[in-house]
C-alpha positions as CSV (number, residue, x, y, z in Angstrom):
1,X,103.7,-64.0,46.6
2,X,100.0,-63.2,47.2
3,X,99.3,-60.0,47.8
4,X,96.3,-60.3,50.3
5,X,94.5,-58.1,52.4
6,X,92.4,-58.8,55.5
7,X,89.2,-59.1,54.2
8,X,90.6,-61.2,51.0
9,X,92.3,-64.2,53.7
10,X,94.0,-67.2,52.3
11,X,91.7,-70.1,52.8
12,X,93.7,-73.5,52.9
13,X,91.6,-76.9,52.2
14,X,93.2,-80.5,52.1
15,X,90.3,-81.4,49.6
16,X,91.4,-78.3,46.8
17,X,95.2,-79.8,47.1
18,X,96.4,-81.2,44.1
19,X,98.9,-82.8,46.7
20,X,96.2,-84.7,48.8
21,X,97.2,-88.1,49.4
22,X,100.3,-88.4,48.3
23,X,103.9,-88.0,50.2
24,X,103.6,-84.2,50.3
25,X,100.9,-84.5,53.3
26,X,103.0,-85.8,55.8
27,X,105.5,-82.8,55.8
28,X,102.8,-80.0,55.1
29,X,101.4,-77.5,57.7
30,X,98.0,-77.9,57.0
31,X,98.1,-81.4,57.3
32,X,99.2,-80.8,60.9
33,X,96.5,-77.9,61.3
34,X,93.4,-79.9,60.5
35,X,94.5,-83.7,61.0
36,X,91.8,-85.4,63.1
37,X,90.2,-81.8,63.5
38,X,86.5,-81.2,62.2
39,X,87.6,-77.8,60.5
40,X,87.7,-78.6,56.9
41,X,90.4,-75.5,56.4
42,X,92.3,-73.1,57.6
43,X,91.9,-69.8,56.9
44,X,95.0,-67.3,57.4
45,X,95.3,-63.6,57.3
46,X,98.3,-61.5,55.9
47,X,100.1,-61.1,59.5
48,X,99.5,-64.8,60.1
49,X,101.0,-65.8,56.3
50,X,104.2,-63.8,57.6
51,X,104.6,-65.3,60.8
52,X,104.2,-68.2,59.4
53,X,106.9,-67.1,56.2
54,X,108.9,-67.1,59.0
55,X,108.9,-69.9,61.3
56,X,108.8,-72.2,58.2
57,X,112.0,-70.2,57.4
58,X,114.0,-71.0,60.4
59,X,113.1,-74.5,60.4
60,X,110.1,-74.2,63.3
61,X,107.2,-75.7,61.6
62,X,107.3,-77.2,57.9
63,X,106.0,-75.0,55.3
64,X,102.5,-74.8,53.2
65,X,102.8,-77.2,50.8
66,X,99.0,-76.6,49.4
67,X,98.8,-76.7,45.5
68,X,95.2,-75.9,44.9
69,X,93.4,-78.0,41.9
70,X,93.1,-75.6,38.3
């Protein structure tokens, strides 16, 4: 697990996923974050990265599948 703080966020682009493209996308959080959307990532505090632990946990939303490239 990262440890991140506030002013070191998580920051979340399709185009650094080693998973872009393939079946991965379809079932990934991000994907459903920024399809059709001009924001080219998402960027995701501490608090949000637990809440979103969370829901991904208890089936709600599908997890973050990013595998960043290197």
């Amino acid at each position: 697990m990262n440890h991140l703080s506030k002013s070191n966020p998580l920051v979340i682009s399709c185009d650094t996923c080693v998973m872009q493209d393939s079946d991965a996308c379809g079932d990934c959080l991000v994907t459903a974050l920024c399809g059709g959307r001009e924001e080219p990532a998402v960027v995701f505090d501490l608090e949000e990265q637990r809440a979103l632990r969370l829901l991904a946990n208890a089936g709600l939303v599908p997890t973050i599948r990013h595998r960043a490239v290197g």
